[in-house]
N, C-alpha and C positions, 0 to 999 in steps of 0.2 A: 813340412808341407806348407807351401803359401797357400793355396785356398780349395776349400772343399765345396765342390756343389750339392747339396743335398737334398733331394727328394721325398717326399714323404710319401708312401701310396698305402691305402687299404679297398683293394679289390678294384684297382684302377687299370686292369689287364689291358685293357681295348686302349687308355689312355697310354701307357704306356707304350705300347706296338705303335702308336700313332705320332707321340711326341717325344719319346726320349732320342730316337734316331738325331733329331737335331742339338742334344744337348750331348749328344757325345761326341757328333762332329765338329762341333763350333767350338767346346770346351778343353780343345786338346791342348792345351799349352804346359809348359814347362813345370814340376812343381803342382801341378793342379789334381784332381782328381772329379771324378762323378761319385755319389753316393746314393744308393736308394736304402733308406729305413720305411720297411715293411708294418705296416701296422696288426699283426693278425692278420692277413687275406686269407680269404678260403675260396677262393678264384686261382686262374692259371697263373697270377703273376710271376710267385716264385722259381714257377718252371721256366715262364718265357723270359723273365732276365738271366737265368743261370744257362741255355740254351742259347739266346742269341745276343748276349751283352755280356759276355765273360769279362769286359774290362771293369765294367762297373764294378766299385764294392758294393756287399751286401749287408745290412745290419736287420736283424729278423728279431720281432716281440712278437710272443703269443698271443696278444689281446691287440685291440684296439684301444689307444690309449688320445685318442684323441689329437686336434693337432697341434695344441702346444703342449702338452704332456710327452708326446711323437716326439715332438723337437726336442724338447729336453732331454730326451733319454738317449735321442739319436748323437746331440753334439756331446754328450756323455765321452762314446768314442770320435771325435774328432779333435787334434791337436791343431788344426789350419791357423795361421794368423789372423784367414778372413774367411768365414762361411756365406755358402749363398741357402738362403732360403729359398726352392723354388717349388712351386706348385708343380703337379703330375699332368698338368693341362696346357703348359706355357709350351711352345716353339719358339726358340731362341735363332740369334740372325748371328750370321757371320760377324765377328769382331767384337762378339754384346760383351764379352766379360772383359779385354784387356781396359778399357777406360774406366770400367767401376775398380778395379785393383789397383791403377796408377791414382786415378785422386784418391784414394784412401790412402796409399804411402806419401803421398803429397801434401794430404792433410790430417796430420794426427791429432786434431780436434774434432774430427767428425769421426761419429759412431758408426752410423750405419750410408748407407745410398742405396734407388733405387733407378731403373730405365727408363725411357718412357715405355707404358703398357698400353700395347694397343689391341685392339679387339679379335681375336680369329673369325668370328662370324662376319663382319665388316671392318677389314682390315684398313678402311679409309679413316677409320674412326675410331677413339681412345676406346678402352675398356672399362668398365664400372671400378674394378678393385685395384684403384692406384694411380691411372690414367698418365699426369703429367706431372704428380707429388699433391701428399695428401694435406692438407688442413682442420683445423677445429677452429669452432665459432664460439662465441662467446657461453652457450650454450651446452658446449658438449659435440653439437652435430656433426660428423666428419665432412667434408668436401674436399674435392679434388681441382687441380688446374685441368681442362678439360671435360668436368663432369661435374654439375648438380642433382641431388635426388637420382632419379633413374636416369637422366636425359645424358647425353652424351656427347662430346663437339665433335665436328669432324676434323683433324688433324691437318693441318695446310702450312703446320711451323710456326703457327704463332707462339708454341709453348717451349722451342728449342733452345731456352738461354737455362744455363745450369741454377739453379737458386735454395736456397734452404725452405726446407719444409717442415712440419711439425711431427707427420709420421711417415714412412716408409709402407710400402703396401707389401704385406706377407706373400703375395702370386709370387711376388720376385722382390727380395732382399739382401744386399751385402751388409754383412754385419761385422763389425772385430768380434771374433771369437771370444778373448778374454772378456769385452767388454761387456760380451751376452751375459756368461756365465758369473762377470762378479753380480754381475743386476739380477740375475737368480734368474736367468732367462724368461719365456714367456707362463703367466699364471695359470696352471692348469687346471684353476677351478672354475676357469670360463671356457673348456673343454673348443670350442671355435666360437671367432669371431670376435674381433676388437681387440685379441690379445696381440698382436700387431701394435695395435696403435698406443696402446695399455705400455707398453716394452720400451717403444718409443719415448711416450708422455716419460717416463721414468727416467731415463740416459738423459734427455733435454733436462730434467732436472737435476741431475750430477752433474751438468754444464756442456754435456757432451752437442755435438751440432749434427744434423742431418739433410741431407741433401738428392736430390735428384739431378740426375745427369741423361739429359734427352739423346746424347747423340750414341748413346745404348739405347737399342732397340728390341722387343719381344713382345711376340701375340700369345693372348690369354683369349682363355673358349670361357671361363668364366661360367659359374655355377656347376663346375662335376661333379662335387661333390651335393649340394644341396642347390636346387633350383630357386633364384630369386623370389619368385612366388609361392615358396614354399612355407608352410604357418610355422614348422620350427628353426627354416633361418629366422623368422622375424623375432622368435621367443630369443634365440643366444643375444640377436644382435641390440636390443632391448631392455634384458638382463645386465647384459657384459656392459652396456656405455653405462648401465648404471653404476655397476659394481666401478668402472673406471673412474668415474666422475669422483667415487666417493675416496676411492684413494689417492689420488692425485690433486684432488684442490682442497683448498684452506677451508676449517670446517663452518665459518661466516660464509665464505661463499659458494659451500658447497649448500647448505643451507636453503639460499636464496636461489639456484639454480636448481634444485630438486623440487622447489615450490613450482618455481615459472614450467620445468619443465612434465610436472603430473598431471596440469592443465593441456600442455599443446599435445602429451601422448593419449590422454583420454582422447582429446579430439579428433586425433588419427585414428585409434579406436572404433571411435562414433562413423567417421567419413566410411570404413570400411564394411560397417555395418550397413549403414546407406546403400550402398555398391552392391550389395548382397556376394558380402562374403564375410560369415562370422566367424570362421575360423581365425581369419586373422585379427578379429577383432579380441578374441578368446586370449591369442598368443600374446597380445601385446599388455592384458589386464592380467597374466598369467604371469609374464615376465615380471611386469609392476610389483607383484607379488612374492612371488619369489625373491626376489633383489631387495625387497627394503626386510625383509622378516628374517635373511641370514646374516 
C-alpha cells in the first residue's frame, strides 16, 4: 500500500457524519486507503462508519488510549510507505493528498509534510494547529507561519512558497511510516498535545528534514476534542513542552531554558489570575509540577 490515511476518533460520531465524507472523496486514489482507529467510543460511531462508510477500514481498541498511544497502536496495523495523520475534524480539498505523496517520493530526506491548514470556522483565515508549518523559539514556544499565540492571519498567499519547518502539525501529517516507527513513533506519556512536535523535534535530530507544502489545502474546526479555553488543554500543553524541552536539548541548555522559562510561565500564571480565571492559573502550576517531579 502507498499510503494510509488515518483517523483517530473516540466518540467523534457528529465529527465524523460531518467530515469524513470528504476524506473519502478526495482520497480515492490508486494504492491509498482511509482508516479509522476507534479509540473506545461508547457513541454511535461504530455503527455509523460500518453502516455508511463500508470502504473505510476499521481498527477498534477497547479503551481510550489517547492520541499518541491511538496512533501508535493504530500504525501497529499499517504497512503504507506513507501515513497520513489526520484529525476527525479536518475537511480535506480536492487534490490535498497527491502533492504531499509526490514530494515525499521526490525527497527522501524529508520525514514527514504537512498542508496548509486552514480554519473551518473562517475559512479566510489559517487555523491555530499548524496554520502555514510550525516553528520553535529559542525558548521552547511553538509558533506557526500564519499564527502567533491565539491570533491568527488571514490567508491572502503570502505563506504559499513550500519551505522547511521544524514540526509538522498532528490535525494533518504525512509521515514515512518506517521512519515513524523506527523513532518509536509519538510518546504516549504525553497522552495529547506536543507529541507532534516532540516526533518531529526527534527525526530533525536523526537528520531527517520536514516540510510544508501550501498548495495542499485543508480546513480544520479545531478544538473537538478539547476546547482552547479549556484548564486541561493548558495542563497537557504545558506539561508536554516541558517534558519535550527536556529530552531534546543538551542538558547545559536545557538548564538555562527551564530557568528563563519558570519565570515567563509563573507570569502567565499570574496574568490569568488577574483576569479572573484560576483555573487556568491552577493548570499551569499544576502542569509545572507534575513535569519537573517525573
Amino acid at each position: 500500500m502507498k499510503c494510509s490515511v488515518v483517523i483517530l476518533n473516540w466518540n467523534g460520531e457528529q465529527m465524523l457524519k460531518r467530515y469524513l465524507p470528504s476524506v473519502v472523496r478526495h482520497s480515492a486514489l490508486p494504492d491509498c486507503e482511509v482508516v479509522v482507529a476507534d479509540n473506545g467510543s461508547t457513541d454511535g460511531s461504530l455503527r455509523l462508519l460500518r453502516r455508511e462508510f463500508p470502504s473505510v477500514r476499521l481498527i477498534t481498541f477497547r479503551q481510550n488510549y489517547g492520541f499518541a498511544e491511538g496512533y501508535n497502536r493504530a500504525l501497529e496495523q499499517v504497512d503504507s510507505t506513507y501515513t497520513v495523520l489526520l484529525n476527525s475534524d479536518v475537511e480535506v480539498t480536492d487534490g490535498w493528498l497527491t502533492p504531499l505523496i509526490a514530494y515525499m517520493d521526490e525527497h527522501n530526506d524529508v520525514a514527514a509534510v504537512q498542508p496548509k491548514i486552514l480554519s473551518d470556522r473562517d475559512r479566510t483565515r489559517f487555523e491555530h494547529a499548524g496554520a502555514a508549518g510550525g516553528y520553535l523559539n529559542r525558548l521552547g514556544y511553538p509558533y506557526c507561519r500564519g499564527r502567533i499565540l491565539s491570533w491568527t492571519a488571514k490567508d491572502e498567499g503570502q505563506y504559499n512558497s513550500i519551505v522547511n519547518v521544524d514540526w509538522c502539525s498532528g490535525a494533518c501529517m504525512c509521515v514515512r511510516t518506517k521512519a515513524y516507527k523506527e523513532e518509536g513513533g509519538l510518546d504516549a506519556s504525553f497522552f495529547a498535545h506536543m507529541e507532534e512536535i516532540d516526533l518531529c523535534w526527534r527525526l530533525r535530530r536523526k537528520g531527517w528534514k520536514l516540510a510544508c507544502l501550501p498548495i495542499s489545502k485543508v480546513y480544520h474546526l479545531g478544538g473537538g476534542s478539547l476546547d482552547y479555553s479549556n484548564p486541561r488543554k493548558t495542563y497537557l500543553n504545558f506539561r508536554n513542552n516541558i517534558w519535550m524541552l527536556r529530552k531534546n536539548l543538551s542538558h547545559n541548555r536545557y538548564i538555562f531554558v527551564a530557568a528563563v522559562r519558570a519565570i515567563l510561565d509563573n507570569a502567565t500564571a499570574i496574568v490569568y489570575l488577574l483576569m479572573g480565571r484560576p483555573a487556568m492559573a491552577k493548570a499551569i502550576w499544576q502542569a509545572r509540577k507534575d513535569a519537573v517531579k517525573s
